[in-house]
Structure formats: structure tokens, C-alpha cells
C-alpha positions as a Markdown table, in Angstrom:
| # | Residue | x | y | z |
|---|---|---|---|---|
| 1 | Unk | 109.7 | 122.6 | 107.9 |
| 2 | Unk | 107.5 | 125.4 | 108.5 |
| 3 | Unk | 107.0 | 126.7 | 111.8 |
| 4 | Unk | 103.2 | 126.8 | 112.5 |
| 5 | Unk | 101.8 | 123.6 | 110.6 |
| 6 | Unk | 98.4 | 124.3 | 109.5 |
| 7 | Unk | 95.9 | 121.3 | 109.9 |
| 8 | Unk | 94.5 | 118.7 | 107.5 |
| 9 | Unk | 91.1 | 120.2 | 107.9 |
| 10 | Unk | 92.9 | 124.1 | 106.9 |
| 11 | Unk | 95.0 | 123.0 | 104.2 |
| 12 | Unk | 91.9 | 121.1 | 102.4 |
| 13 | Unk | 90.3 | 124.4 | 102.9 |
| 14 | Unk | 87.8 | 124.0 | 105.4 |
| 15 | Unk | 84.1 | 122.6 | 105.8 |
| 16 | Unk | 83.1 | 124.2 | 102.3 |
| 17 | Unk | 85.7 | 121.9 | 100.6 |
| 18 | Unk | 85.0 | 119.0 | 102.6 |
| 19 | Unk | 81.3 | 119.6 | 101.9 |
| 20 | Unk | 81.7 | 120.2 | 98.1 |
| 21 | Unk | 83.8 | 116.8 | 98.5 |
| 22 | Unk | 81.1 | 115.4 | 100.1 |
| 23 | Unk | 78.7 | 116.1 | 97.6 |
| 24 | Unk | 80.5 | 115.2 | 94.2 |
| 25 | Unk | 81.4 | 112.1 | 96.0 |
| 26 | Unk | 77.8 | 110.6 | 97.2 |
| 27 | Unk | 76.0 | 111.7 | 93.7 |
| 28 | Unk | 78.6 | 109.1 | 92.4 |
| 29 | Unk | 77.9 | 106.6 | 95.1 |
| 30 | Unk | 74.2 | 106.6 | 93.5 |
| 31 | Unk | 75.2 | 106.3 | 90.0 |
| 32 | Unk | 78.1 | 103.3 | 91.1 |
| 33 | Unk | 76.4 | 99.2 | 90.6 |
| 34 | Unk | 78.9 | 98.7 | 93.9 |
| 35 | Unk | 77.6 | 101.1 | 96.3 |
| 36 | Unk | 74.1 | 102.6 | 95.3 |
| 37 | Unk | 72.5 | 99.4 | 97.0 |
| 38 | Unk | 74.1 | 100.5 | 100.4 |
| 39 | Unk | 74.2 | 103.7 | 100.1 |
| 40 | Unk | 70.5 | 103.9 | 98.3 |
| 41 | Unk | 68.4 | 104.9 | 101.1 |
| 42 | Unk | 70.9 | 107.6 | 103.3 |
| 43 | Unk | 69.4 | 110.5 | 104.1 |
| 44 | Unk | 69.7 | 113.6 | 102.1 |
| 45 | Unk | 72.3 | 114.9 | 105.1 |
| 46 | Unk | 74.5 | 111.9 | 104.8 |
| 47 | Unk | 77.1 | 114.1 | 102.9 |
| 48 | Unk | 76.8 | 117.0 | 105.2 |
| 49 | Unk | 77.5 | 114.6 | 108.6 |
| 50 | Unk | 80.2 | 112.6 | 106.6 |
| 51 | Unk | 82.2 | 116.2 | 105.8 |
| 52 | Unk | 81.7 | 117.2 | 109.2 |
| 53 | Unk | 83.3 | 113.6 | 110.8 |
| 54 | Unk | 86.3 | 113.9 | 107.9 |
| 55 | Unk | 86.4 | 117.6 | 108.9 |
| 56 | Unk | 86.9 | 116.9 | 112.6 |
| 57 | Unk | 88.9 | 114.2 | 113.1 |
| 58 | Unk | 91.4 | 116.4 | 110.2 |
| 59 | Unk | 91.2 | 118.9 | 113.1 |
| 60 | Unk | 88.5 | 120.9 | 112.2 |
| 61 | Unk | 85.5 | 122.4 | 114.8 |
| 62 | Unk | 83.8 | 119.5 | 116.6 |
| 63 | Unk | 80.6 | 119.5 | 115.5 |
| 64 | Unk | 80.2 | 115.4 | 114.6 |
| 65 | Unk | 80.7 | 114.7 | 118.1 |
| 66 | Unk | 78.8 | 117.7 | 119.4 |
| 67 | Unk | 75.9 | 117.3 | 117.4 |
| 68 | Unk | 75.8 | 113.2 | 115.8 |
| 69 | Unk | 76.9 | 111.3 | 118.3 |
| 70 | Unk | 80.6 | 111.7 | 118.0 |
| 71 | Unk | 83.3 | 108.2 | 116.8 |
| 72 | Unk | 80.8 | 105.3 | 118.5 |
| 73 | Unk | 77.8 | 106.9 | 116.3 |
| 74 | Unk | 80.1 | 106.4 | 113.2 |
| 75 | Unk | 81.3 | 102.9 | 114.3 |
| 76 | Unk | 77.7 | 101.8 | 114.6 |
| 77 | Unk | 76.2 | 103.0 | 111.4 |
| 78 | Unk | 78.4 | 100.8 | 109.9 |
| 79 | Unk | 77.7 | 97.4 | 112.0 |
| 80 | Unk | 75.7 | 94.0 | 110.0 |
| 81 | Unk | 75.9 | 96.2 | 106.5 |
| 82 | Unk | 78.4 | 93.3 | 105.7 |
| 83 | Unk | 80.8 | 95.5 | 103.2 |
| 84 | Unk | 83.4 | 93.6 | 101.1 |
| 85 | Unk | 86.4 | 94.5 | 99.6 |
| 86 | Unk | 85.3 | 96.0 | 96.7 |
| 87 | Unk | 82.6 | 97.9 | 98.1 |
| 88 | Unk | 86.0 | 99.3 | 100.3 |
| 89 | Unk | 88.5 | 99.8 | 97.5 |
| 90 | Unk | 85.8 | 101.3 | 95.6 |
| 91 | Unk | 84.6 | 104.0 | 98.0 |
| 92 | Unk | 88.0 | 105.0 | 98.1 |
| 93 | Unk | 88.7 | 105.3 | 94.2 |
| 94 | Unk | 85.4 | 107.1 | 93.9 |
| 95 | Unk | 86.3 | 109.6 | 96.5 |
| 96 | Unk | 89.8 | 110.1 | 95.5 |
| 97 | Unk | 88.4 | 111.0 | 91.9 |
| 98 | Unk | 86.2 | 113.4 | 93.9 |
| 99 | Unk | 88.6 | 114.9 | 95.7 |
| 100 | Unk | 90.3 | 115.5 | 92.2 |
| 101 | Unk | 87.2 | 116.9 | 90.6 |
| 102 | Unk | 86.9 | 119.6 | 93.8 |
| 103 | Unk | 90.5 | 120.3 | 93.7 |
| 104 | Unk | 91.5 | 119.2 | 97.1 |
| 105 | Unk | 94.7 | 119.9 | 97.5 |
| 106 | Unk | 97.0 | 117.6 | 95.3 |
| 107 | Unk | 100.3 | 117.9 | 96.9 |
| 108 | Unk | 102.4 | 114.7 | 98.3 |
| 109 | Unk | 101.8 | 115.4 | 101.8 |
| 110 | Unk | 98.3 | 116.4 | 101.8 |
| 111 | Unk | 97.1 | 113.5 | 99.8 |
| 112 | Unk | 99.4 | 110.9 | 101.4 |
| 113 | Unk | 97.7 | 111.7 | 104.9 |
| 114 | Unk | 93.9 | 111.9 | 103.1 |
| 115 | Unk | 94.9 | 108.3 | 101.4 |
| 116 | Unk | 96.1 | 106.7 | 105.0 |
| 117 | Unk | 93.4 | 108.2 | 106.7 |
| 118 | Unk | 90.8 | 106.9 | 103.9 |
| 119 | Unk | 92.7 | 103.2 | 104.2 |
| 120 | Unk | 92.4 | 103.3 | 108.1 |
| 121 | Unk | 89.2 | 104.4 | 108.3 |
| 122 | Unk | 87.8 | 101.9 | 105.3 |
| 123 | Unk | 89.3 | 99.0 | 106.7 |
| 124 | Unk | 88.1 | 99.5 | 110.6 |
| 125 | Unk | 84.6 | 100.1 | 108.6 |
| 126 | Unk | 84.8 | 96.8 | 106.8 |
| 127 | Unk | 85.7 | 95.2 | 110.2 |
| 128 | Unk | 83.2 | 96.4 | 112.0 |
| 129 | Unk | 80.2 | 95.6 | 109.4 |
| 130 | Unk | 81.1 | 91.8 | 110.0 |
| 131 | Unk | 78.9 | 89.1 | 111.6 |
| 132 | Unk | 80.4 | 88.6 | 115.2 |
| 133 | Unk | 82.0 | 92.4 | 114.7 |
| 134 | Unk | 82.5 | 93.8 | 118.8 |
| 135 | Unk | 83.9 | 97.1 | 118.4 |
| 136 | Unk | 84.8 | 99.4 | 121.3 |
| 137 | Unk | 81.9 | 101.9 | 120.6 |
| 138 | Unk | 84.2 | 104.5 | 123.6 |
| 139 | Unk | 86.5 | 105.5 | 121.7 |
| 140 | Unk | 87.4 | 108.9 | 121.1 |
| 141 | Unk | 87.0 | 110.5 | 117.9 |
| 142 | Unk | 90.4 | 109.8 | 115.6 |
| 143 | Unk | 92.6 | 112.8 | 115.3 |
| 144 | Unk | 94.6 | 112.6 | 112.2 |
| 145 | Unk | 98.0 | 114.2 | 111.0 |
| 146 | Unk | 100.4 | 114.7 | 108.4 |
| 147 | Unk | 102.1 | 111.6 | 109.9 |
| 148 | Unk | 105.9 | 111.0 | 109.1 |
| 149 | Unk | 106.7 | 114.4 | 106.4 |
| 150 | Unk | 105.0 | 116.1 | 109.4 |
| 151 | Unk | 103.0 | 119.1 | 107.1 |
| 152 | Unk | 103.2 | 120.3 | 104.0 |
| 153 | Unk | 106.0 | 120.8 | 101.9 |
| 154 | Unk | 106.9 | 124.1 | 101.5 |
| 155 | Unk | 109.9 | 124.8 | 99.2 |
| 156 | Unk | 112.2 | 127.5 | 100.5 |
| 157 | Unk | 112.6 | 131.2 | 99.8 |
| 158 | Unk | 114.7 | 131.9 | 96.9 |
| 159 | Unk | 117.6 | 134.4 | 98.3 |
């Protein structure tokens, strides 16, 4: 393991890459029969404020929660929109293909961390777009990590 483990947000490559992401990803949102009719009226900054949320709770600068209203803004744009499952597992194949077509990093670690944080996250936002949905608008902004193969894998120096 590598001494100084670089964050999520530094190994994608930063707020251009998460932006670019961003991007590719809501221009097929529109063009997608399962989520153009919720995603059909977001504001042309809607990609912008979603790569800066990824890009801070992956460690990056805090500018979501300095600037829109930080984890209880997120929480509530998502309660009464009512999403199903396959609104869920599609937002997730659709931004996985994006992240492919930007070139996110593709290596086990990176993309086993960007998948858990994308189930997480997808699942609390399902939850909390129910009928009858109380979520704990406090709560801090998520800080996510490589989680158990703790960074990326770096293969050793050949001697």
C-alpha cells in the first residue's frame, strides 16, 4: 500500500472530470423514457451542483455545502418525486456508461468505491422520495473512501 493515499475526488481527476461526467451523464438522462420525465425540467446547473456534491463528499473542496445548501439540501430535492427501482438502477447504468465514455478512472479500486458510493447514495434517494419519507435533514455531508482495499492499487517497482 502506498504511503500517501490520494482521494476519490484526486484519483477521478478533479472537478473537470466530475463535471465532464456530469455532463455526458444528464444529456442522457434527457434522451432516457425512464428518467427524462424527472429529470425534464432541472435547471441548466443541475450537472454543475451534482459534480460538485460527488466531488465533495469524494473529498474534494467544499463548495456543495458552502454554496447549495450542503447533505439536507440534497436529501430534500429528492423528497415526494416517488422514484422506483428502475428509475434507481437506471441512473446508475447510465452514469457508469458515462463515467466510461469520460474515462474515469477504470481500475478495481477506484470503480468499486464509485459503484458503492452510487448504490448508497441511490438507495437513501429512493428512500427518501417515498410517501411518509422522515429523513434526518442534519446530517453532515457523507465522506467517502476506498473502503476495505484502502486506495489504489499500485503494483510494485520492478528491482
Amino acid at each position: 500500500m502506498q504511503k500517501d493515499v490520494p482521494t476519490l475526488f484526486d484519483w477521478a481527476g478533479g472537478a473537470a472530470a466530475l463535471n465532464r461526467l456530469t455532463e455526458v451523464f444528464y444529456h442522457k438522462v434527457l434522451a432516457d423514457p425512464v428518467l427524462e420525465p424527472v429529470f425534464r425540467h432541472m435547471s441548466g446547473n443541475h450537472p454543475a451542483h451534482v459534480a460538485a456534491f460527488i466531488g465533495e463528499v469524494f473529498g474534494g473542496p467544499k463548495d456543495y455545502s458552502e454554496n447549495h445548501g450542503g447533505h439536507p439540501a440534497m436529501i430534500s430535492h429528492h423528497l415526494n418525486r416517488h422514484l422506483t427501482e428502475e428509475q434507481r438502477r437506471r441512473w446508475i447504468a447510465l452514469l457508469l456508461d458515462a463515467a466510461d465514455e469520460v474515462e474515469l478512472p477504470d481500475d478495481p479500486e477506484f470503480r468499486s468505491a464509485f459503484v458503492a458510493y452510487l448504490e448508497w447514495g441511490t438507495r437513501l434517494a429512493k428512500l427518501n422520495s417515498q410517501d411518509g419519507a422522515a429523513p434526518a435533514l442534519h446530517e453532515p455531508m457523507p465522506r467517502w473512501g476506498w473502503g476495505v482495499p484502502g486506495g489504489p492499487y499500485v503494483p510494485a517497482a520492478k528491482s
